[in-house]
Residue, then its C-alpha position, 0 to 999 in steps of 0.5 A: x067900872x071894869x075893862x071889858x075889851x081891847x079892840x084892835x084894829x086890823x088890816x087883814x082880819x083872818x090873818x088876825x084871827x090865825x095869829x091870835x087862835x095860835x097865840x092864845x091857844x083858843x077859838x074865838x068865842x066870837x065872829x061877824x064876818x069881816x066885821x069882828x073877832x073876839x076871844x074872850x078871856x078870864x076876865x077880859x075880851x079882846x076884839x079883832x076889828x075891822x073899821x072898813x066894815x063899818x064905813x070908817x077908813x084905815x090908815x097905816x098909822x092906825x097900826x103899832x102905836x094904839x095900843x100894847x095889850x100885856x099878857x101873863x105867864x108863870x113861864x116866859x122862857x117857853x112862851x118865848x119859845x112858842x110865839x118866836x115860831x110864829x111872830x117877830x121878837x122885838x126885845x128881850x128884858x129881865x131886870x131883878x125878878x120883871x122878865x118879859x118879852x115885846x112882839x108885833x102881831x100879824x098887823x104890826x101891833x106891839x104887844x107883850x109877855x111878862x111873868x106873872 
């Protein structure tokens, strides 16, 4: 077995789509209009996804706690850097030789850098 996607479920998907193209650098590989966005990574896809497409409803508590996605970096102080232009930075932590920082994304979903 191997994880293929992480699906987040978002209020507003094209804010989404802007906030993950920047933060990840990349177009998505994917799109179904107000449906569905994927970025598809090394090993791993991540989908943007919009539960009302489908008739299912969407609540405010369906954000900030579903999920933390983690994502690699050889350099977390420029990341840092980077995605504090354009996103909240909850917290800052370096213990012994673990540096990583935690931001939410456009919908409010905590997610997190760290060095590789």
């Amino acid at each position: 077995m191997e994880l293929r996607y992480i699906i987040l479920k978002v209020k507003d998907i094209q804010r989404a789509r802007i906030f993950y193209s920047r933060l990840l650098n990349m177009e998505p590989t994917k799109e179904e209009p107000n449906r569905i966005v994927v970025f598809k990574l090394e090993n791993i896809k991540i989908g943007l996804y919009n539960p009302i497409a489908d008739g299912d409803s969407l609540n405010d508590s369906d954000f900030g706690t579903n999920c933390r996605p983690a994502f690699g970096t050889d350099d977390v102080q420029s990341e840092l850097k980077r995605i504090s232009k354009f996103a909240e930075i909850t917290s800052q932590h370096k213990v012994d030789f673990h540096e990583w920082f935690e931001f939410k994304d456009s919908e409010g979903n905590p997610l997190e850098v760290h060095k590789k």
